[in-house]
C-alpha positions in Angstrom: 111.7 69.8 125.8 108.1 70.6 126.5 106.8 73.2 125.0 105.8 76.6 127.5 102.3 77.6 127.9 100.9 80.0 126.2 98.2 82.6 127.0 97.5 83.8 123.4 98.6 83.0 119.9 98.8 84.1 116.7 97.4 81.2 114.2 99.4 80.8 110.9 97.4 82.6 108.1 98.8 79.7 105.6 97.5 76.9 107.5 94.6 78.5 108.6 93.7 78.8 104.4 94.7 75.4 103.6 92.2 74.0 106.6 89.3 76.2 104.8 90.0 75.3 101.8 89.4 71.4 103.1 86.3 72.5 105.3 84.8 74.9 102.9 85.6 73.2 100.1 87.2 76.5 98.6 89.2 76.1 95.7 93.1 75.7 95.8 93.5 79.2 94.8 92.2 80.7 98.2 94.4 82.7 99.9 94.5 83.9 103.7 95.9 86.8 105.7 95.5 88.2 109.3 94.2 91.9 108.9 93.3 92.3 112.4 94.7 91.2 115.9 92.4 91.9 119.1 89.7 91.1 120.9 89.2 88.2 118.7 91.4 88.1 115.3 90.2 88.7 112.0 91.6 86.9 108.6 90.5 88.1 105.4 89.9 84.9 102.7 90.1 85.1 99.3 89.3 82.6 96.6 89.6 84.2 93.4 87.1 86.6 93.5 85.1 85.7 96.6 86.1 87.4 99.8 85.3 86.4 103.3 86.0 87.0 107.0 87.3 84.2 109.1 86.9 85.3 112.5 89.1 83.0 115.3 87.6 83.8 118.9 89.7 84.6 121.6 90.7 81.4 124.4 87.7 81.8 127.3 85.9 84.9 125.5 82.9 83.4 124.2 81.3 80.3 125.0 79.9 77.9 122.4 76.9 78.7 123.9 77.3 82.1 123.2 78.5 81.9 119.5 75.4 80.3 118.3 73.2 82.3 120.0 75.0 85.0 118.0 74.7 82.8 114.5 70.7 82.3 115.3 70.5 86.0 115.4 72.3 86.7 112.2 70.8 84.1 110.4 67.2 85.2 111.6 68.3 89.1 110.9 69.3 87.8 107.2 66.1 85.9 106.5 64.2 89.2 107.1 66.7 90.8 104.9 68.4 93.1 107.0 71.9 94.3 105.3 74.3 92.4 107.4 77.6 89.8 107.0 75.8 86.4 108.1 78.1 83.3 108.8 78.3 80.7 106.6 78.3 77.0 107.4 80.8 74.5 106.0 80.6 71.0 104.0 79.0 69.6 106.8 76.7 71.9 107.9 78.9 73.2 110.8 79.0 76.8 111.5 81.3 76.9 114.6 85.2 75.4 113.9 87.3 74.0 116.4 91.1 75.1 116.6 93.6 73.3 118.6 95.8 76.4 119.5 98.5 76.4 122.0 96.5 78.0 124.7 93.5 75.3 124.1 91.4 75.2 121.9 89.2 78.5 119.8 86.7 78.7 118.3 85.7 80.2 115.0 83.7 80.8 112.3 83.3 82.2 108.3 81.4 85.3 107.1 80.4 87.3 104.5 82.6 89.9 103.4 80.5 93.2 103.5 80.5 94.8 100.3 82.1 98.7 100.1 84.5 100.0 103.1 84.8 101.9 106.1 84.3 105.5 105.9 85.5 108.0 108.9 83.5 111.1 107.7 80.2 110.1 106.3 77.5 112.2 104.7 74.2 113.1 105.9 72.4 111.2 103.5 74.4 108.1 104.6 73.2 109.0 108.3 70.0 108.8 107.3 70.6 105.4 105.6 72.6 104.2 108.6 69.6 105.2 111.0 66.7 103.3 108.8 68.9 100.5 109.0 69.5 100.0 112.6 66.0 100.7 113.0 65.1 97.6 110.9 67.2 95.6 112.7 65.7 96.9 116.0 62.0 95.8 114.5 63.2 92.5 114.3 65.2 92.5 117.8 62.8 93.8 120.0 61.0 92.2 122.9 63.6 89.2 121.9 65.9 87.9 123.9 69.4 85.9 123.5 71.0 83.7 125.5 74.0 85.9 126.1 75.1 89.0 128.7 71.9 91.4 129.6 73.6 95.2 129.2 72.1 95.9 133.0 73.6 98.8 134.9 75.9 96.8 137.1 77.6 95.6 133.9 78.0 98.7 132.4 78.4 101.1 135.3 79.7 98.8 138.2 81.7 95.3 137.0 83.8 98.7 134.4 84.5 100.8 137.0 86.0 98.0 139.1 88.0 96.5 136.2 89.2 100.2 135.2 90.1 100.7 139.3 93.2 98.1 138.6 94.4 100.6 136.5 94.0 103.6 137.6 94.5 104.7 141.0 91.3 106.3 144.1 93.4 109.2 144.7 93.0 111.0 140.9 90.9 113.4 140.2 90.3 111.1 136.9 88.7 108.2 139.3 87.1 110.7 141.4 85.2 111.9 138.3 83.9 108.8 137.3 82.8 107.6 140.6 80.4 110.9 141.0 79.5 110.2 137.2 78.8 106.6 137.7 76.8 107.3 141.0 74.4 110.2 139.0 74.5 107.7 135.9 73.0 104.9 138.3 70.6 106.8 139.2 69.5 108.1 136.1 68.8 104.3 134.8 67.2 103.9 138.2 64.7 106.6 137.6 64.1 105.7 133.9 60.5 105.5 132.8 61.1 101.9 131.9 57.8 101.5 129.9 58.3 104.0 127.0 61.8 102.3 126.7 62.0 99.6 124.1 63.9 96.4 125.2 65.5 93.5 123.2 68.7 92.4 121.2 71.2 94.7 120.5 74.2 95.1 118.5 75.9 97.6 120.7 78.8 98.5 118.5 77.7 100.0 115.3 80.1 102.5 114.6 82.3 103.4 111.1 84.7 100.6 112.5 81.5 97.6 112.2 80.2 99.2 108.8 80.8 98.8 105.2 79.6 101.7 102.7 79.3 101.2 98.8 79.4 103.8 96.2 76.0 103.6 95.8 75.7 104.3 99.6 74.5 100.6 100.9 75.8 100.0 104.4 76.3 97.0 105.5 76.8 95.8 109.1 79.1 93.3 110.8 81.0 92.5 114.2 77.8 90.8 116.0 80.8 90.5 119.1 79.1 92.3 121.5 75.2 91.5 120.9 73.1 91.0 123.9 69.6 91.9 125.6 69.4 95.3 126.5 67.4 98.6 126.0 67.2 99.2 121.9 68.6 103.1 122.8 71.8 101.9 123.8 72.9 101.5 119.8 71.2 105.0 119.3 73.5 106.2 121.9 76.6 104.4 120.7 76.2 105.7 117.8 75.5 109.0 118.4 78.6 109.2 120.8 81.2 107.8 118.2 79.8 110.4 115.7 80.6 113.2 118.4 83.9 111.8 118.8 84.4 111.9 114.9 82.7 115.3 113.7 83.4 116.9 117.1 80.5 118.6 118.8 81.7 122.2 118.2 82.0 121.3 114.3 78.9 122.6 112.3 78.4 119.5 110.9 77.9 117.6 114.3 74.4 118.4 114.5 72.7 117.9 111.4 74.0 114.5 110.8 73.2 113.5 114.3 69.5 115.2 113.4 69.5 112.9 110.1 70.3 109.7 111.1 67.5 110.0 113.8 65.3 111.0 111.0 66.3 107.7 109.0 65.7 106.1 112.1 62.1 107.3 112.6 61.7 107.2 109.3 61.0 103.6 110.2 59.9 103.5 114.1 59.8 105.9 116.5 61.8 106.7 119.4 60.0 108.3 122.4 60.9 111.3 124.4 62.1 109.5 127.1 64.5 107.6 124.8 65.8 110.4 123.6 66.2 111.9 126.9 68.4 109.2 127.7 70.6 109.1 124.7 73.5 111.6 126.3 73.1 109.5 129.7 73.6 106.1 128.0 76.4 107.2 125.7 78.6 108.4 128.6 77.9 104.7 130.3 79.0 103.0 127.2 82.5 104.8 127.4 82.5 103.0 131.4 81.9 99.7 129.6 84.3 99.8 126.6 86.9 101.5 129.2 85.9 98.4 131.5 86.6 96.0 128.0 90.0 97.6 127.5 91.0 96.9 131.1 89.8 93.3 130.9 91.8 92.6 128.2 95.0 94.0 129.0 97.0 91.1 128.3 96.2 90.6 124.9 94.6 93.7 123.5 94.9 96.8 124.8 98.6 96.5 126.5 100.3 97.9 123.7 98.2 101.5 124.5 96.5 101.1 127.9 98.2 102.7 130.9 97.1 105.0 134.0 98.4 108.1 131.8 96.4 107.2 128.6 93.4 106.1 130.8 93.3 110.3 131.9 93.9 111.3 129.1 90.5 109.4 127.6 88.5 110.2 130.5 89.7 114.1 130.4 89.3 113.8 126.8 86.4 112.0 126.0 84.3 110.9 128.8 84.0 114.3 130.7 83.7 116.2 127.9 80.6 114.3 126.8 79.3 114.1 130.2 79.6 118.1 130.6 78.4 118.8 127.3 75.3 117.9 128.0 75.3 118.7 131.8 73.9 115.2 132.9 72.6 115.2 136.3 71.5 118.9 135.5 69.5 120.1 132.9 69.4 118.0 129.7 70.4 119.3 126.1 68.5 117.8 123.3 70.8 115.2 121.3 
């Protein structure tokens, strides 16, 4: 019998160690294990005491192309010693594996385990740490470019809200919402005063999820997935919005570690009024875009939690409560 098609797959942890260990020339000892299925899937290898992250791309998610631009970036963002995982290459000099899988073939590559581990409530002083980091990274990244998706406002704002409209109906007050957000959003990119805005590459998902944290409060970054060109503000913003979904904007601590991981930031470079102005703006587009990712991937991500009910209950939730806590398309609060 011919075997069925297949859309996505799970590849066997086992084999998937026993083809490193050939490739890598790891010892015999290495062990491998799936610790995360998603948008791509994540195997943690061990080889006695050496860790690393085998990552296995999605079928038809990035191109080759795409993936190396990625591994350029990391490699150039390690040479200038900026805390990061970095891929590694194997016997041959190859960064980028091959896998046959069922659907067709994926690609994938090996990193550096980032030392520590996630942390969900983090301290001030970490902000701060977290902020000089990102701002190195950005003095590396900007004015660059790579050759992968440019964060524009029809990616974020437009190409979401269409892939969120298969899921949730016109007629809600939830869609109804976001269209009268996304049209006050557009605009507020449109007016923008693009030249005290800094472009290049950015990460755009640093959040507790993408970091590692030491004891000695190193913190490490990872999960290059989603780099692209784009204003440098938009991983301020991230940022910012993940820790007001964490701390909660009416908790007292909200504030001040917001306040200190700018100050780690511009403890390095600057950010300029009209950045900052932005920051509350840009955040609320990121939730269209990651709403937009978690549509687009329904069949082998998010269909386990995505529906029309959860989708109202993130945008009631989240989305508007962000966009009216700082009254955007009114008067702006500072961030």
């Amino acid at each position: 019998m011919t075997n069925f098609p297949v859309t996505n797959s799970n590849l066997s942890a086992t084999h998937l160690g026993l083809f490193l260990q050939e490739k890598y020339s790891l010892s015999k000892e290495t062990k491998c294990q799936l610790i995360k299925a998603g948008i791509n899937d994540t195997y943690l290898v061990t080889d006695n005491l050496d860790k690393f992250i085998f990552r296995v791309y999605s079928l038809n998610w990035r191109s080759k192309t795409e993936i190396n631009e990625e591994i350029k970036l990391l490699n150039q963002l390690k040479e200038n010693e900026i805390s990061i995982s970095f891929p590694l290459s194997d016997k041959e000099n190859n960064y980028i594996q091959t896998l046959n899988a069922p659907e067709g073939d994926r690609f994938a590559v090996l990193f550096t385990f980032a030392s520590g581990e996630k942390l969900h409530i983090i301290s001030q002083e970490t902000h701060f740490q977290i902020g000089k980091l990102m701002a190195n990274l950005h003095k590396i990244t900007i004015n660059q470019q790579v050759n992968r998706i440019d964060y524009s406002p029809e990616v974020i704002l437009i190409d979401s809200l269409k892939k969120i409209s298969s899921f949730l109906t016109n007629d809600t007050e939830e869609m109804n919402f976001m269209k009268s957000a996304q049209t006050n959003l557009l605009a507020e990119f449109e007016n923008a005063n693009i030249s005290q805005i800094r472009q290049g590459i950015v990460h755009l998902d640093i959040w507790f999820d993408n970091l590692n944290i030491t004891s000695d409060n190193k913190v490490t970054i990872f999960d290059f997935d989603f780099c692209g060109n784009g204003w440098l503000c938009l991983d301020i913003a991230y940022y910012i919005l993940q820790l007001h979904n964490v701390e909660k904007y009416e908790v007292k601590d909200y504030q001040p570690k917001v306040e200190s991981f700018i100050k780690g930031y511009e403890s390095v470079t600057p950010i300029s009024g009209e950045e900052k102005r932005l920051i509350p703006m840009l955040g609320v587009s990121l939730y269209f875009f990651y709403l937009g990712v978690q549509c687009q991937r329904y069949d082998n991500w998010s269909n386990s939690f995505l529906s029309e009910n959860y989708l109202k209950r993130f945008i009631n939730g989240l989305v508007k409560k962000y966009y009216n806590i700082y009254k955007l398309g009114e008067n702006k609060k500072s961030v």
